[in-house]
N, C-alpha and C positions, 0 to 999 in steps of 0.2 A: 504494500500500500504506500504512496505516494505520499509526501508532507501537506502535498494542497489536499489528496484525501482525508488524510488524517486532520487538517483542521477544519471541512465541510463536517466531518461526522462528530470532533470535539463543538463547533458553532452550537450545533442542535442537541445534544447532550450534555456540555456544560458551558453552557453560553456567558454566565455569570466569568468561568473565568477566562475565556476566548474576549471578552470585552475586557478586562484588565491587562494592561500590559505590565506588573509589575510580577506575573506570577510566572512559575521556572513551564514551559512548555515542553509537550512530549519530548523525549530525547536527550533530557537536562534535568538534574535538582538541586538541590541547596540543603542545608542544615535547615531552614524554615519551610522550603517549597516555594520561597520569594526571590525573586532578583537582589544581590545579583545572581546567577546558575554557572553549574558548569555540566559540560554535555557529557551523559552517560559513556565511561572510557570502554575501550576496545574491550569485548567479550560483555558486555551488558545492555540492556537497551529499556527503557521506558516510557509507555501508553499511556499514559496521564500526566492530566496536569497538576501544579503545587505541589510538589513530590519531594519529598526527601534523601530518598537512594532510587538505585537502578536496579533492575530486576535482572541476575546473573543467568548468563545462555546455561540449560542443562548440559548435563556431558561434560563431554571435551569440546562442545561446539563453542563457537565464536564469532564477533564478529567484524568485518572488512574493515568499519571506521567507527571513531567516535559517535556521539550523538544517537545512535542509532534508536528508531521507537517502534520497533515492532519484534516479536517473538522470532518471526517470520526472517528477521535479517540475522539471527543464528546460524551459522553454518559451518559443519565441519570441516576443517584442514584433509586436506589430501596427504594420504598416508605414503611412508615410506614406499618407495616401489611406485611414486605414480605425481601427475604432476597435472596442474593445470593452468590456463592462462594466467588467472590472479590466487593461486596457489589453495583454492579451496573449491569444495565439492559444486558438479557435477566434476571426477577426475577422469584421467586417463592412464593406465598403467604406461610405463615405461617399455619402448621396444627394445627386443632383442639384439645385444651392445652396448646396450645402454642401461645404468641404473641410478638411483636416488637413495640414499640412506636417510632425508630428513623428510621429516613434514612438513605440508602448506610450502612446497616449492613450485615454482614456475617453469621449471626445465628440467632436464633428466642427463645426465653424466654420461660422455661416451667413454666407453673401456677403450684402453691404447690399442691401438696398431697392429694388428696381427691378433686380435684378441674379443670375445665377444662372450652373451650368455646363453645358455644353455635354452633362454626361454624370456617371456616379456616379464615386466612387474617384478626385475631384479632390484636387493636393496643396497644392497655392499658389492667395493670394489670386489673382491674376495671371491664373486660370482663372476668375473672377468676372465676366463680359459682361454690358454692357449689353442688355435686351431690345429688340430690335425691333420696334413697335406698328402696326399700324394696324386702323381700326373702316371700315366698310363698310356704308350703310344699307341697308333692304329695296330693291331694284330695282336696287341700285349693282352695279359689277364692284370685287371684292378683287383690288389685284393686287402682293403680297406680293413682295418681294426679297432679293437681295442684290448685292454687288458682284462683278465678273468672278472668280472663283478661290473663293467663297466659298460655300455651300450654307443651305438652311434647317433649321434645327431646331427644330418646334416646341416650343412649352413650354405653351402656353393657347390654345384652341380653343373659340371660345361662340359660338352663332345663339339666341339671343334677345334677353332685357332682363334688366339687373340694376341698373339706373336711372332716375329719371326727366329725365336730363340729355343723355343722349347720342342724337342722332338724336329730338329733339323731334317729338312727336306727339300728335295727340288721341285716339289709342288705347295708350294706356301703361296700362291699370288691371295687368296682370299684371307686377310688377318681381322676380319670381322664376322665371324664365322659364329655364332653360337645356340643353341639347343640345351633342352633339359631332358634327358634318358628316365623316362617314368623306372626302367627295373632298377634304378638306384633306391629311388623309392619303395619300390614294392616286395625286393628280393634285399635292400640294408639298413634299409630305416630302422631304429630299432635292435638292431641282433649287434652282437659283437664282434663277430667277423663275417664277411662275406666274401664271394668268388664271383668276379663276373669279366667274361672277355671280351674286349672292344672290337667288336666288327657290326657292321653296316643293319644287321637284323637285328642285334640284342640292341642298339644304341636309339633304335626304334626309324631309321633310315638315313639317309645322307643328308643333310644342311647346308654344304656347298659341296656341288659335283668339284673335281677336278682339285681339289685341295686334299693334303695331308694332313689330318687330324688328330687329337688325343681325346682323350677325360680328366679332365680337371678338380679334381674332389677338396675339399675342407671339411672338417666336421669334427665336431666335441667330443669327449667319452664323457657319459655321463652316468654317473652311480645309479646303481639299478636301483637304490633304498631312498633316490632324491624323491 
């Protein structure tokens, strides 16, 4: 509710003190409930007039500014793991690479360079992993892991080229070449190791005729007990 609502609805309901100007207005009180006021401080807000305190947001709710006169301007902070324009609720978790370990934040932390999370709505650096790499030329077997207790999660999936350095060849003219191989997904997602060989029918078909290709993999080990 707006302050011009809020004084059309105080006019009609206590009109006595909407005619006085000496008295503290929604969103303000005083030790009397007289002028002079000061406006109800961050996390409190109050609906009447001539008042003497503010009435404290439940919870852990709060709220945005001073002054504030309505229940209704309570609102919780967005919790670790999630962030929003002016740091409170409706939020959004944080994407994968990214996390937040505080509340009521505005933005969300990228993990370094070579490094990402396992999943969105991370809160600590700590959830920042190294990627697990390897490239796979045409006619090679990919055979992607991780250690006993641990699972795959990809993060990057590519069966072409995107330069002329990796898996050297005298057919590289195309280095923008890329696709996503569904049997990555469907035969590694998930499992700790897998077995799969790079040729033209498992990679799900060709993406550039007349170029020499690979599989390009990244991907987490992630605890089977996360």
């Amino acid at each position: 509710m707006s302050a011009y609502e809020y004084t059309l609805v105080y006019e009609e309901v206590n009109r006595n003190y909407v005619d006085r100007v000496d008295v503290c207005k929604p969103g303000s009180f005083s030790s009397n409930g007289m002028q002079p006021c000061t406006p109800c401080p961050v996390g409190q807000y109050q609906t009447d007039f001539a008042q003497t305190q503010c009435d404290v947001c439940p919870g852990s709710e709060t709220t945005f500014y001073a002054g504030s006169m309505s229940a209704e301007a309570c609102m919780s902070k967005c919790q670790a793991g999630s962030f929003s324009i002016c740091g409170y609720e409706p939020c959004e978790e944080c994407e994968a690479g990214f996390y937040q370990p505080n509340s009521g934040e505005m933005t969300c932390i990228q993990c370094p360079v070579d490094q990402t999370t396992a999943s969105s709505g991370s809160s600590s650096s700590s959830d920042c992993k190294n990627f697990e790499e390897s490239v796979s030329c045409f006619g090679e077997t990919a055979t992607p892991s991780c250690s006993a207790g641990f699972t795959m999660d990809f993060a990057y999936v590519n069966y072409g080229r995107t330069d002329g350095s990796t898996c050297p060849h005298v057919a590289m003219s195309d280095q923008d070449c890329t696709s996503t191989p569904v049997i990555i997904n469907d035969n590694c997602q998930g499992q700790e190791t897998c077995s799969v060989a790079v040729t033209t029918s498992n990679m799900g078909g060709d993406p550039c005729g007349g170029t020499f290709k690979y599989l390009h993999l990244k991907w987490l080990c992630v605890s089977n007990g996360a």
